[in-house]
N, C-alpha and C positions, 0 to 999 in steps of 0.2 A: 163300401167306404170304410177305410181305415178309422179306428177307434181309439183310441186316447183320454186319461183320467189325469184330470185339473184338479191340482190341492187348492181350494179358494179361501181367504181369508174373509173378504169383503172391503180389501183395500185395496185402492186403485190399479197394484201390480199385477196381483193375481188376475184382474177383469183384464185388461191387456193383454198376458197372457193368453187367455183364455180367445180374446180374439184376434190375434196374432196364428194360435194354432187352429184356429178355424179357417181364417182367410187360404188356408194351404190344406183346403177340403178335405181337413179332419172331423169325424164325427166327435165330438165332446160331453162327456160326462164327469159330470161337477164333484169333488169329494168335500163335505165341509163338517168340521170337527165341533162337534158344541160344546168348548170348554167351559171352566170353570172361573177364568178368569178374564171374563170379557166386560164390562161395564154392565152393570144393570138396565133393561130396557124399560123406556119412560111407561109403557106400558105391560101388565101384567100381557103373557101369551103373544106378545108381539113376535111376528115371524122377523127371524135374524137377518140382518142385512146383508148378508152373502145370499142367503138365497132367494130373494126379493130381488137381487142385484140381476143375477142368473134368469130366472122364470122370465127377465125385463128380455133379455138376448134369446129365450128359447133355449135354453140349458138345462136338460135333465137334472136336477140334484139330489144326490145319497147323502145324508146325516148321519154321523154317527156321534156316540154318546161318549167325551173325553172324561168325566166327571173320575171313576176311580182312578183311571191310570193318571189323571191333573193329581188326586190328592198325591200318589204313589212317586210321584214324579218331584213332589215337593220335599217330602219326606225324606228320601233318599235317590241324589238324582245319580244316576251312574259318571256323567260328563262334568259335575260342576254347575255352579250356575253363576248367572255373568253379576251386573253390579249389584243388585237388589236380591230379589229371589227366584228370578226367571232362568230355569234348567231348559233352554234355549234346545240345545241339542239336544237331548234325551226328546224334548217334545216334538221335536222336527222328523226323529226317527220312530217314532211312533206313529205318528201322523203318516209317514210314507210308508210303514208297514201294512197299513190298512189299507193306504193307496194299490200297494201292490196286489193285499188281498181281492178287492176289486176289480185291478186290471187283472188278472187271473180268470176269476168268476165271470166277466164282461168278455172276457177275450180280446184285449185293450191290447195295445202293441207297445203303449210308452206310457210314462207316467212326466206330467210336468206342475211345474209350479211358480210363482213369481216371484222366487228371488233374485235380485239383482249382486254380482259379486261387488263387496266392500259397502255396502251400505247397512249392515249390523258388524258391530266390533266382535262379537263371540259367535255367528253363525255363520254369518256370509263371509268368510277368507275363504279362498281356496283350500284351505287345510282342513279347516273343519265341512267345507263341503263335499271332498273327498269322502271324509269319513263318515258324514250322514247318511251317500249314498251307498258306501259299501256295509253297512251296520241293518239298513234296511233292506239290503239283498235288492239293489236297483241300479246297482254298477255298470253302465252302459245304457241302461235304456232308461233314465232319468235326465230331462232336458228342462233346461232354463232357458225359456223363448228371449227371455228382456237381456241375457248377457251370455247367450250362447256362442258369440264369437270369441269371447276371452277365454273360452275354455274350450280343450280338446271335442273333437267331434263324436257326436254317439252314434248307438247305434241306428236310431228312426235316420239319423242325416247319410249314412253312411250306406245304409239298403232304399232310399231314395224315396222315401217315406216324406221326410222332410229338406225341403229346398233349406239348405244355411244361409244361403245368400237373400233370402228371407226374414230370418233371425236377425237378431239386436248385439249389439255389442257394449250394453249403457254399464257404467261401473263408476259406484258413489255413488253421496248421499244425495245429490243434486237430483231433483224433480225436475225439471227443465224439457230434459228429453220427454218423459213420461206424459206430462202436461201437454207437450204437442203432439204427439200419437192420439191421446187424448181425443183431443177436437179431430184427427182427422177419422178416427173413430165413432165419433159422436155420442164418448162420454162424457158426461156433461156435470153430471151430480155424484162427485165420489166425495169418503170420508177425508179429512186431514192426516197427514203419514204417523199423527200424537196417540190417535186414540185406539190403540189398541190392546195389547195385552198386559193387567194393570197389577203384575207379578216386575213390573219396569218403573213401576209409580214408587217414588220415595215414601208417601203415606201407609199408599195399602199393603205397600213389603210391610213395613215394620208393627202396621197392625196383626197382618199375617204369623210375624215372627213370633209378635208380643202373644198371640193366643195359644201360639204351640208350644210355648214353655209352660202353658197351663192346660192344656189338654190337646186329645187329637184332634185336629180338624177334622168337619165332615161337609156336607154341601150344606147344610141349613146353616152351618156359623160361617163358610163363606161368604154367604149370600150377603149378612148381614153385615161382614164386615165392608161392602160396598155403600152401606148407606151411614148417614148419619155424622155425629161426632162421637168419638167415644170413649169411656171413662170407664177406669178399674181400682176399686175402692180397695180397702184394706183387707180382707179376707178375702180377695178376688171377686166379688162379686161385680158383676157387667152393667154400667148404664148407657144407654144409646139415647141419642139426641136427635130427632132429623133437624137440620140444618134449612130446610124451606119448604114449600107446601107438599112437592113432589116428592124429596124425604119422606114426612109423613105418608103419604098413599104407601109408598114402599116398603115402609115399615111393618104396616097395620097385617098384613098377611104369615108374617114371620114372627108373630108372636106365639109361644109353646105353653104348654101347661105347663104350671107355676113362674112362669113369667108375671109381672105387674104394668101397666100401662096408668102411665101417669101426666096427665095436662094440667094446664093452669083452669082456674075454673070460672073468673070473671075477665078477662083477657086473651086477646088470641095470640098464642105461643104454638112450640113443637107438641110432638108426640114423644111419651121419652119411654124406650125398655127397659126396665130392669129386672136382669136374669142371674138369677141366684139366691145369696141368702133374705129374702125380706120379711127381715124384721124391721121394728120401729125406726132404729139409726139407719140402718140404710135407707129406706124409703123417705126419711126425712132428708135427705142430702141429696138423693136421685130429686127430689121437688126441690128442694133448696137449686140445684144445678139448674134444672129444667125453667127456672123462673128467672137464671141471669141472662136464657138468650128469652125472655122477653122485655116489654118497656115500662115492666114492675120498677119502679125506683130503689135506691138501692138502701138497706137497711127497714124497708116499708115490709112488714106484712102481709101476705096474700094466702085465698083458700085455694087449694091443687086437690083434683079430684083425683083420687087413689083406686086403680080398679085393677086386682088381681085375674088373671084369666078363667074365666068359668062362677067369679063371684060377684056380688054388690059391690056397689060403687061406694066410696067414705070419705070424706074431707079430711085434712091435714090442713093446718097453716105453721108459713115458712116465711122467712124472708129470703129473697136470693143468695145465692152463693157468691162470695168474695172471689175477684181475680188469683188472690194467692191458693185457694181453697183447689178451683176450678184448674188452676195449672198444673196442682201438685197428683193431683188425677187423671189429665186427660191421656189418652193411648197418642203420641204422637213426636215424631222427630223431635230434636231439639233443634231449633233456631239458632243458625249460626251467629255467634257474638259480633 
């Protein structure tokens, strides 16, 4: 049986895909990238939904690790990156360089993936898919099951590998088509087309942006900038807020030596970080903030348990932080007028 390597994301296209080139008795093996920029999963170790998705169909899957070439990618993208800070194309051809490494290794004949033409503004034109697949060295033998009739035939169609008149012709952002392939496939439980890669999210660009003007990123301050709210005080020092109980759980593992972890200590509030200078004023301000997301009254007095990583615990009292205080801190867009 002919052999074939599926870039999978975990959204509905790539699954498709994937059994689209199956139904025309291809063997498939899955390639799925574990970036760095994928949403935090609700639970620590949880296995990633692309490959959960796959093991469901009987799909071999290979992981590989995107974490340096994500940061490398952000830093300086060779292609641009589209509206926020997603290097779209630099990452697409990475991703299919390693496909290829694999169809190599595999003895694979083609390499496919589930993009649809025109349904991303910076990756999916024909221009730019031209160039992702000659940049990754997959010019001809890279096929897109979902919109393979809008573009010139390859090679798998052409050596009789793959029936075209099998293949899709879907182009747009319209899910419509996709939704009824869908059922007759009899996939049933896939993600929303919103939640995936969050280098496209208005927030975590610009938290992204805001921490690389103060240092280099690495995966432990990514990670963290998926949770919480987050505040940069006057000498740069970092406070982190989780936002709800599951925040907190999130948090508590990504705290570093000399880091401070700071709660309310008669009321149930967040978990708060703060990563950098703690002394008195800041620590007073990180409890001061951490006490306005609870339902401390405002101008009242509260004790907040103070506990540095590796030390004793110590009380402080605060009263919460004022709306103008908390504004003029926190890491985030501004709100259009």
């Amino acid at each position: 049986m002919t052999k074939a390597i599926g870039c999978i994301s975990g959204g509905l296209d790539s699954t498709l895909a994937v059994c689209l080139i199956r139904r025309q008795e291809v063997e498939v093996v899955a390639l799925h990238a574990l970036h760095l920029w994928y949403p935090a999963p609700l639970e620590p170790g949880a296995k990633p939904r692309a490959v959960a998705d796959m093991e469901t169909l009987g799909v071999r899957v290979e992981t590989i690790d995107a974490t340096e070439a994500d940061l490398e990618m952000v830093r300086q993208p060779t292609f641009g990156m589209g509206k926020r800070m997603n290097p779209c194309i630099d990452c697409r051809i990475w991703t299919l360089r390693q496909a290829k490494a694999l169809m190599e290794a595999e003895g694979a004949a083609f390499v496919f993936t589930g993009e649809v033409l025109g349904q991303r503004p910076m990756s999916q034109n024909r221009q730019a898919m031209q160039l992702v697949e000659r940049e990754a060295g997959l010019a001809d033998r890279l096929v897109r099951p979902l919109c393979a009739k809008r573009l010139p035939p390859t090679q798998p169609e052409r050596d009789g590998i793959l029936d075209r008149e099998k293949l899709l012709g879907i182009v747009g952002r319209s899910r419509k088509e996709q939704m009824t392939l869908a059922r007759e496939f009899g996939v049933t439980d896939y993600p929303s087309p919103a939640g995936g890669c969050l280098l496209t999210d208005p927030g975590f660009a610009y938290r992204l942006r805001e921490l690389m003007a103060h240092q280099e990123p690495t995966p432990v301050g990514v990670e963290l900038l998926k949770v919480g709210r987050h505040f940069r005080l006057g000498d740069g020092t970092l406070v982190v807020i989780g936002r709800h109980h599951e925040d907190n759980l999130r948090l508590k593992p990504l705290f570093q030596d000399g880091d401070v972890c700071i709660e309310a200590t008669d009321i149930p509030g967040p978990t708060t970080l703060l990563r950098g200078v703690a002394g008195d004023a800041n620590v007073t301000t990180a409890a001061a903030l951490t006490l306005r997301y609870t339902k401390a009254p405002a101008g009242e007095v509260q004790r907040v348990n103070v506990a540095p990583v590796g030390s004793e615990v110590s009380v402080t009292k605060v009263a919460p932080a004022d709306e103008a205080n908390a504004k003029g801190w926190i890491i985030a867009p501004e709100e259009p007028s």
